[in-house]
C-alpha positions as CSV (number, residue, x, y, z in Angstrom):
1,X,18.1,23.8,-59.2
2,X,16.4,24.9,-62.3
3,X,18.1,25.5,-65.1
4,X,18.3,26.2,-69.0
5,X,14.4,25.8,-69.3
6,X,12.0,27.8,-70.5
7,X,9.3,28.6,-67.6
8,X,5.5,29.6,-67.9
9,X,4.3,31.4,-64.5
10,X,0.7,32.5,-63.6
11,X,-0.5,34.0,-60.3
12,X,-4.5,34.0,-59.7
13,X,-6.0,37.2,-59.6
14,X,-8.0,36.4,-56.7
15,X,-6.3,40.1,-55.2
16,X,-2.5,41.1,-55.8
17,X,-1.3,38.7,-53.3
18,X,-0.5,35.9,-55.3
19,X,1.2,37.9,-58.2
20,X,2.9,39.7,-55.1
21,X,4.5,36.3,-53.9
22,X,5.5,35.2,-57.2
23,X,8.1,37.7,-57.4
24,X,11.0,36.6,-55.4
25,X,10.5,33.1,-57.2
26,X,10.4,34.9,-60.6
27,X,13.4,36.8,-59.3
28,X,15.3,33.2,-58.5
29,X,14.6,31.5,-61.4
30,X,15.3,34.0,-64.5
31,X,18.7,34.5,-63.7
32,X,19.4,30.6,-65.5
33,X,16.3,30.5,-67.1
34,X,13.8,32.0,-70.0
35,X,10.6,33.2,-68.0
36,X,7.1,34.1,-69.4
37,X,4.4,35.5,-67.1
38,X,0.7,34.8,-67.8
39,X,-1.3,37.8,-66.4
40,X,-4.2,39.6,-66.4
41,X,-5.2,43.2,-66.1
42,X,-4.9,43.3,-62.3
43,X,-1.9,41.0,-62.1
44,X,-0.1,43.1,-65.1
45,X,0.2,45.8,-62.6
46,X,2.9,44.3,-60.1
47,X,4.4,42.0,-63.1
48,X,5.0,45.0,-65.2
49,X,6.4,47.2,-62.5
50,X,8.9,44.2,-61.5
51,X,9.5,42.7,-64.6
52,X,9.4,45.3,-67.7
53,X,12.0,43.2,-69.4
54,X,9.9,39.6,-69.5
55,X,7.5,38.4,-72.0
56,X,4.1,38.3,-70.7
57,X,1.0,36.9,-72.2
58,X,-2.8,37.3,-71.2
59,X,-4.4,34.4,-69.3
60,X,-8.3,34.4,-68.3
61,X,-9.1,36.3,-65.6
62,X,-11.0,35.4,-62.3
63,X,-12.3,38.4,-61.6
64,X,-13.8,37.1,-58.3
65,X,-15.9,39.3,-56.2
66,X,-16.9,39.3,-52.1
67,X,-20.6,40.0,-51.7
68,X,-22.0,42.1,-49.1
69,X,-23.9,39.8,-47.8
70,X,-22.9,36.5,-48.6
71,X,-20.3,34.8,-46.9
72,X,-17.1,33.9,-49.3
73,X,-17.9,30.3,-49.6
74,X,-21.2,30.3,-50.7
75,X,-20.5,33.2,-53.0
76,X,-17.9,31.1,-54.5
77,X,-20.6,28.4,-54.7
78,X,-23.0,30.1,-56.5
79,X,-20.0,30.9,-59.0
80,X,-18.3,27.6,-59.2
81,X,-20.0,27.4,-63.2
82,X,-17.8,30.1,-64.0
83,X,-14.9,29.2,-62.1
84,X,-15.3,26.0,-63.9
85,X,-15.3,27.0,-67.2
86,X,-12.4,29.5,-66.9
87,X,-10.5,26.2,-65.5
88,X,-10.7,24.7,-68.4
89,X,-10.3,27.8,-70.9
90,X,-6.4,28.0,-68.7
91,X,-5.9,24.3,-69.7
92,X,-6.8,24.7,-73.5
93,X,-4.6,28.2,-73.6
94,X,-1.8,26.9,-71.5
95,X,-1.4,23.3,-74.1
96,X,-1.3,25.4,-77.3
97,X,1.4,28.2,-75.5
98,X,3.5,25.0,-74.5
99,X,4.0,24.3,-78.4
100,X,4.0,27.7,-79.6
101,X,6.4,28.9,-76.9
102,X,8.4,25.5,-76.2
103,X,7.6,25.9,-72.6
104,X,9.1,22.9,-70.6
105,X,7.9,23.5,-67.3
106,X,4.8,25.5,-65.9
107,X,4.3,27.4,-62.4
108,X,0.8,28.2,-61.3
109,X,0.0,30.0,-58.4
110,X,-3.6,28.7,-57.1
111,X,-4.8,28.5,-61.1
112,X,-5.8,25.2,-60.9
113,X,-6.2,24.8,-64.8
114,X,-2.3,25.6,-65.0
115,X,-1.2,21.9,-65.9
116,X,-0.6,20.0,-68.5
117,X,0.5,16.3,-68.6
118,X,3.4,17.4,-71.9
119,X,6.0,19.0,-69.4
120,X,6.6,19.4,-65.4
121,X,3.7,21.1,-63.5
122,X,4.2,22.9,-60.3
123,X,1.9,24.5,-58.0
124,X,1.8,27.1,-55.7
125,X,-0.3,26.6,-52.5
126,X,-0.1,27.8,-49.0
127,X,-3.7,25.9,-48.7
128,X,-3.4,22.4,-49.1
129,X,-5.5,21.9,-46.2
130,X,-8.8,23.7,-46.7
131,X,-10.9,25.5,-43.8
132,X,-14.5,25.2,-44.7
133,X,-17.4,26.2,-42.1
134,X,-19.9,23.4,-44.1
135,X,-19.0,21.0,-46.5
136,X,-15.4,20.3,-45.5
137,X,-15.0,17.3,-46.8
138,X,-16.4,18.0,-49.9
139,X,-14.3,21.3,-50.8
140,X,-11.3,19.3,-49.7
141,X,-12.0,16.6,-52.3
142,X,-12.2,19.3,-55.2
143,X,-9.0,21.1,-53.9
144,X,-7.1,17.8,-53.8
145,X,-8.5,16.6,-57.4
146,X,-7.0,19.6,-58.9
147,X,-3.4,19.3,-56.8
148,X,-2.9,16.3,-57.9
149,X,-2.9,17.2,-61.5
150,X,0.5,19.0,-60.5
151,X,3.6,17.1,-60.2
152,X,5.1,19.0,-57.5
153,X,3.5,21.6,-54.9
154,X,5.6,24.2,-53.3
155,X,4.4,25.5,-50.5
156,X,5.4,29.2,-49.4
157,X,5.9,28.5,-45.4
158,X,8.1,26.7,-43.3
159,X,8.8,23.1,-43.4
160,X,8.8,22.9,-39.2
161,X,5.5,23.1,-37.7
162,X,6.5,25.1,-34.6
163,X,8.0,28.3,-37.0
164,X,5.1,27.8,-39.7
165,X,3.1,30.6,-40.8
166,X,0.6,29.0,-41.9
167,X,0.1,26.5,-39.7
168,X,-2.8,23.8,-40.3
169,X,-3.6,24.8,-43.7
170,X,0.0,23.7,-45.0
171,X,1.0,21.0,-42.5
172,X,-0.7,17.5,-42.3
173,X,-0.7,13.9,-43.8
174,X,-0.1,15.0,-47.2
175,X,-1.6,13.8,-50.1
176,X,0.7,14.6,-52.6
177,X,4.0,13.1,-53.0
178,X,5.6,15.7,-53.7
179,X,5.7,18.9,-51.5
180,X,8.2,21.1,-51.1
181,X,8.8,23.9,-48.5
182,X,10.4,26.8,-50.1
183,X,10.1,29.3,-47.2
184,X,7.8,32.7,-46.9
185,X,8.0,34.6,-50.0
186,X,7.7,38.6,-49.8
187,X,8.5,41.5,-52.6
188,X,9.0,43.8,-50.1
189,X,12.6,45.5,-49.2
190,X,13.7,45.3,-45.4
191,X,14.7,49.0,-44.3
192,X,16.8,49.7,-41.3
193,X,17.1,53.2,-38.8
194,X,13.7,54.8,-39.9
195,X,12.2,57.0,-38.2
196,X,8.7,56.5,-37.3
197,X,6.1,58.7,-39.3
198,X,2.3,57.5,-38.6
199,X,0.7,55.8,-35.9
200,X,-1.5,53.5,-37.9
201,X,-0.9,52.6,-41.4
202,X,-4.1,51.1,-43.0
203,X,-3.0,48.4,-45.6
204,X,-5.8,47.7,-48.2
205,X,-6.6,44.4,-50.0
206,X,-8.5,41.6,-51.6
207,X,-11.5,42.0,-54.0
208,X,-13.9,43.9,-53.9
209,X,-16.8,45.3,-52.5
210,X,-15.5,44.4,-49.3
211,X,-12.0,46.2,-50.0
212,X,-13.9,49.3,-50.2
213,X,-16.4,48.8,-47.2
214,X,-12.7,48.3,-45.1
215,X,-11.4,51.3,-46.5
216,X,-14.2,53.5,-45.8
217,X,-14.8,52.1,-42.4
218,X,-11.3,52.9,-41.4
219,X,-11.0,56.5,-42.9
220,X,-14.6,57.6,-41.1
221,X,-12.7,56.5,-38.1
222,X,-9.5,59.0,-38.4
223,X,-12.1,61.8,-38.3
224,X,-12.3,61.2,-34.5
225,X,-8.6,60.7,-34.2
226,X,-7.0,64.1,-34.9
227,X,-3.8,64.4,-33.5
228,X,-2.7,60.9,-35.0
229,X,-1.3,60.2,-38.4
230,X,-2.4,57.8,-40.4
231,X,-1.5,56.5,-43.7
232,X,-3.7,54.3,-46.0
233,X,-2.1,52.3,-49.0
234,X,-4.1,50.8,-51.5
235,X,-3.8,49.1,-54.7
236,X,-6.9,50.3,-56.5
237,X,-6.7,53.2,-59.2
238,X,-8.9,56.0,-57.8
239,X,-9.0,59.7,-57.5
240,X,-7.6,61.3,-54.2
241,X,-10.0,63.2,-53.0
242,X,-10.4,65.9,-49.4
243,X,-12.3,63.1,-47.8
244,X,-9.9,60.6,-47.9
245,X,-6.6,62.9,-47.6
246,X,-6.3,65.2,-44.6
247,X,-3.9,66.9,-42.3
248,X,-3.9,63.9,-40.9
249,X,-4.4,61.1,-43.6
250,X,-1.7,60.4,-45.7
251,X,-3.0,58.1,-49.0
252,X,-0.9,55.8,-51.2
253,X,-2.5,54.6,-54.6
254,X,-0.7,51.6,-55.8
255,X,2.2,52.1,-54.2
256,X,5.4,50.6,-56.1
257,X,7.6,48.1,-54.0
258,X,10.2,50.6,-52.5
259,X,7.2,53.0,-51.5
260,X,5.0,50.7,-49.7
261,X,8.3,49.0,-47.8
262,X,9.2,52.5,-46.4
263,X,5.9,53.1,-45.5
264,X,5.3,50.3,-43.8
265,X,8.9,51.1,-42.1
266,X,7.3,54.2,-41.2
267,X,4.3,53.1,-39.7
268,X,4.3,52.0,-35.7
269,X,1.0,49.8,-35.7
270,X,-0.5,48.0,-39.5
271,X,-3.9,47.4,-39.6
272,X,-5.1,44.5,-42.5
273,X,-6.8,41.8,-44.0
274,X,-5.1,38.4,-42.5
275,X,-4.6,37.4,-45.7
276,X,-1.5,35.3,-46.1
277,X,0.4,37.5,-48.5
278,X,0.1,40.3,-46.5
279,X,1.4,38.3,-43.6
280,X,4.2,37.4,-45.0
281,X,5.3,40.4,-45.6
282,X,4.6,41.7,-42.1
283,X,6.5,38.6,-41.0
284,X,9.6,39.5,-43.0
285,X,9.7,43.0,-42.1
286,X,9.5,42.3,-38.7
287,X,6.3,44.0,-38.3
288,X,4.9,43.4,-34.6
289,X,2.1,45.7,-33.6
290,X,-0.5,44.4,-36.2
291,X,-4.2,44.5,-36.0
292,X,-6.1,42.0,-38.4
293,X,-9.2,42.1,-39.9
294,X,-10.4,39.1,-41.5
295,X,-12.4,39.6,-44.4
296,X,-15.9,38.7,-43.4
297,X,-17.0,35.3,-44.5
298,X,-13.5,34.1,-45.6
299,X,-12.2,31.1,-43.7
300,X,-9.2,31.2,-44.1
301,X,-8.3,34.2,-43.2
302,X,-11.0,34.0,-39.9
303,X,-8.4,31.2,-39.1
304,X,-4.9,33.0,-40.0
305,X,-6.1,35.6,-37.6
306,X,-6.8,33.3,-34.7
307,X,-3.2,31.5,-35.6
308,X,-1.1,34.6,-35.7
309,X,-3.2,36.3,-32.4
310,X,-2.1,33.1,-30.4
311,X,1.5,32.3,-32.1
312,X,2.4,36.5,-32.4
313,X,0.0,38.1,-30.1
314,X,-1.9,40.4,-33.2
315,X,-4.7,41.6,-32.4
316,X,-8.0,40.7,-34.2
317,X,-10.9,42.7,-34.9
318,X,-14.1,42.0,-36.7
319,X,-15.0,44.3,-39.5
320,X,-18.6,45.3,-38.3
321,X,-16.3,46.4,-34.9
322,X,-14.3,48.7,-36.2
323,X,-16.3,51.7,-35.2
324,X,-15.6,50.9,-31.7
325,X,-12.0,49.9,-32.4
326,X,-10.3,52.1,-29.7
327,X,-6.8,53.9,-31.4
């Protein structure tokens, strides 16, 4: 238990889905403590909408992007310069807000410059175990360098293997001597007695290009499906337009918590990224018929899919099948 402290918490904007799991633990701790959120222009948008009240201050942003034709890891490769440097602008920013703001203890969600040796550092990992098609061992290395900056990890999954959601990429020898299991984290509100409204809800995410290749791919296929109703949500700001909204087609734009939980309520099958976020959620809600669609070149959620098609019969398809996925 955590309490009278004054608590500096930063999600990576690698998506929404790490800003999206920090709520609930926001949520826990500022009801004995003083909370201030780092963000960034993408994470501002959930942090603000849950958390109007909380002082918030501006943090470097990612801004990672998928390519279209490399796969993830190389991409991330090719960027690790970058990546690199805004590591170490985190670290200078976060030791001058620990003095200015008398922070005592910081929470980082996957920012791995979001530790300082001057008060308690915790970090947020559901991948302390990295999946890596080539240079495993090397990628694993880097990821446990950084960890072990942290004093503690806290790790959003199960502690027993046989009900983890995460499976291999949380649960091993550990390294670290100090991991904690806090349990699946998820935003989203559990609704009861609703009445099914669309057959397929399409459920957006990650960066980009390759959240707008998904999107596109799935809304050419409604066209041959017109006596079902689908609904797409998606967190990017955009125009609706005739093309994307139909009799048929029902579109979300950065749907606020209570929307997306009663659409999802509403919705018999989910089709999504396996990213682990979004899982959760689907996993608390008690979401069954799923279809997931790894995003193409990203390990880990190649190997979510596979874990949650043989632990909770999902489906998986491969993005370059979906014009052939059969509704």
């Amino acid at each position: 238990m955590i309490t009278n402290k004054t608590i500096f918490i930063s999600a990576l904007d690698w998506g929404l889905g790490h800003a999206a799991r920090c709520v609930q633990v926001i949520r826990d701790l500022e009801k004995n403590n003083k909370i201030i959120i780092g963000v960034t222009p993408l994470t501002q948008l959930i942090f603000d909408e849950e958390f109007p009240h909380l002082q918030k201050i501006n943090v470097p942003a990612y801004e990672i992007n998928y390519s279209k034709i490399l796969p993830l890891w190389l991409k991330l490769f090719f960027s690790r310069s970058k990546i690199l440097k805004i590591i170490e602008q985190e670290n200078k920013l976060l030791n001058e807000l620990i003095s200015k703001n008398k922070i005592d203890i910081v929470i980082s969600d996957n920012r791995f410059g979001m530790y300082s040796k001057k008060i308690k550092s915790v970090f947020i990992t559901h991948q302390l175990f990295l999946k890596a098609p080539i240079f495993s061992a090397l990628a694993q290395k880097i990821n446990k360098k950084f960890i072990l900056n942290f004093n503690e990890v806290w790790v959003p999954d199960f502690a027993e293997n046989k009900n983890s959601l995460s499976a291999e990429l949380s649960h091993g020898q550990h390294f670290h001597s100090n991991v904690k299991y806090i349990g699946p984290l998820s935003r989203l509100e559990k609704l009861t007695g609703v009445e099914k409204k669309y057959d397929y809800l399409f459920l957006i995410s990650g960066p980009e290009p390759q959240q707008t290749i998904f999107k596109d791919l799935l809304i050419e296929k409604t066209k041959n499906y017109p006596n079902l109703k689908f609904a797409i949500a998606t967190p990017k700001h955009e125009t609706r337009n005739t093309e994307q909204e139909t009799k048929n087609v029902e579109c979300f734009i950065c749907p606020d918590k209570k929307t997306l939980s009663r659409v999802i309520a509403e919705s018999k099958k989910i089709i999504c990224r396996s990213g682990y976020s979004t899982l959760m959620d689907l996993h608390f809600l008690e979401k069954k018929e799923i279809i997931l669609v790894p995003t193409p070149g990203q390990t880990e959620q190649e190997y979510l899919a596979k874990y949650w098609k043989e632990k909770f019969n999902c489906v998986i398809s491969v993005q370059k099948n979906i014009p052939d996925l059969k509704f």
